[in-house]
Residue, then its C-alpha position, 0 to 999 in steps of 0.5 A: x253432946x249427942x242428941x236422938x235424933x243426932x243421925x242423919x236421915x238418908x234422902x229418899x228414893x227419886x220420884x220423876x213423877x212426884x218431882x214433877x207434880x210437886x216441883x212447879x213444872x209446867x208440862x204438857x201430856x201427848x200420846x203416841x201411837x205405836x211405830x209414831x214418831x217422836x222426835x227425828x234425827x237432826x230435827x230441834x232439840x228444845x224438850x225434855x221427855x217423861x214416860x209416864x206409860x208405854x215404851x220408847x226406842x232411841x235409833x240413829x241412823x247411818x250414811x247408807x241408811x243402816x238404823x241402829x238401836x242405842x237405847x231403850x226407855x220405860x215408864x218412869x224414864x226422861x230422855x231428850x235430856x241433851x237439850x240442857x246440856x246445849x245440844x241444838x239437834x236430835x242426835x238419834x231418832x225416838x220412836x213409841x214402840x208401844x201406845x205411849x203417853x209423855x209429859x213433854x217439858x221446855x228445856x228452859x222450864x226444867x232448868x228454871x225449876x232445877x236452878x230454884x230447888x237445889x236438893x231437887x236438883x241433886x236428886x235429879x242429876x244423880x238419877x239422870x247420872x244414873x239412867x245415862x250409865x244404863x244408856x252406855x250399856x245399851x251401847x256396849x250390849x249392841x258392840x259385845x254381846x250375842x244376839x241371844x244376850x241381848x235379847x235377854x237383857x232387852x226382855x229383862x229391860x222392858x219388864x224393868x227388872x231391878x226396879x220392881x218388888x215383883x219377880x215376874x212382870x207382864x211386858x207391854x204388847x211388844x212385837x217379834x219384829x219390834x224386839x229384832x230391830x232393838x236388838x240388830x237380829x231377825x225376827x227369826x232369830x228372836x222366835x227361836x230364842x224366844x222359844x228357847x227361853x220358854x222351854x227353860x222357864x225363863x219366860x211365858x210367852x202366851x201373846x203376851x210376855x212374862x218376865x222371869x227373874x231367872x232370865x238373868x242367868x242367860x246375861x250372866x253366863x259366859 
């Protein structure tokens, strides 16, 4: 016999914020500074990192010193998430590429909650499932595509597309020399792109930066 409200309920969005207000999480809030370091390659691994604002850039570097910029995080995002996984070093180096404010979370803190709320649990795996398929783009962005696409997709990225109501989004105050080094390009090369990009109306670019949902097609055209 059905009954009214027979039909299931589809579980709401993950909120990392609400999840880690409501949750029970014991926390601690540290600020960096532009170009500070976070965490260094090799060093140990034993957090988890939320940003709740600002912008951070995951880098490994090679044997003869060349760096490598695999991933890019925003507001909303954790990353050093490979502590619960049991990785005991930093694999990459992390870096606020603007001023930004972490709440910083002991590995076995997280995994205390994570192991007690069981539908919170869920939630969290699917979205951290989720961010770590986004972190494996990033990977074959730098392999594949062109400087040009990849800035693209680093603008797009920054100004969290997909993830706004809002079509146009105000970047934070990031550099031509800071976007060069996540995107392995010139900062020569990123002016005149970024100038390309404005004579198309794809973004404004006034000292600061204005997204345009129509960036999209520079990412999306062969």
């Amino acid at each position: 016999m059905k009954t009214k409200n027979s039909k299931s309920k589809k579980p709401s969005a993950f909120d990392p914020q609400t999840f880690l207000d409501t949750a029970g999480v014991s926390k601690r809030v540290v600020e960096y500074r532009r170009g500070e370091s976070i965490f260094a390659q090799g060093d140990d691994a034993a957090t988890v990192f939320y940003i709740q604002k600002g912008g951070v850039k995951l880098s490994v570097v090679n044997g003869a010193g060349k760096e490598a910029v695999v991933a890019m995080f925003g507001p909303t995002d954790f990353f050093g998430e490979g502590c619960m996984a049991g990785q005991s070093v930093r694999m990459a180096t992390a870096t606020a590429f603007t001023p930004t404010t972490l709440l910083v979370i002991n590995k076995n803190e997280m995994l205390r909650v994570l192991h007690e709320q069981h539908e919170l649990s869920d939630r969290f795996i699917a979205y951290m499932l989720a961010h770590n398929i986004r972190v494996e783009e990033d990977l074959v962005d730098q392999l594949f595509n062109s400087s040009e696409k990849r800035l693209a997709r680093t603008l797009l990225l920054l100004a969290r597309y997909g993830q706004q109501e809002q079509t146009d989004r105000a970047l934070p105050r990031v550099s031509q020399e800071t976007l060069a080094e996540m995107i392995g390009t010139t900062r020569s090369r990123v002016n005149f792109f970024m100038n390309k990009f404005r004579k198309l109306g794809f973004i404004e670019y006034n000292g600061k930066i204005k997204v345009k949902k129509s960036l999209l097609t520079v990412v999306l055209h062969e």
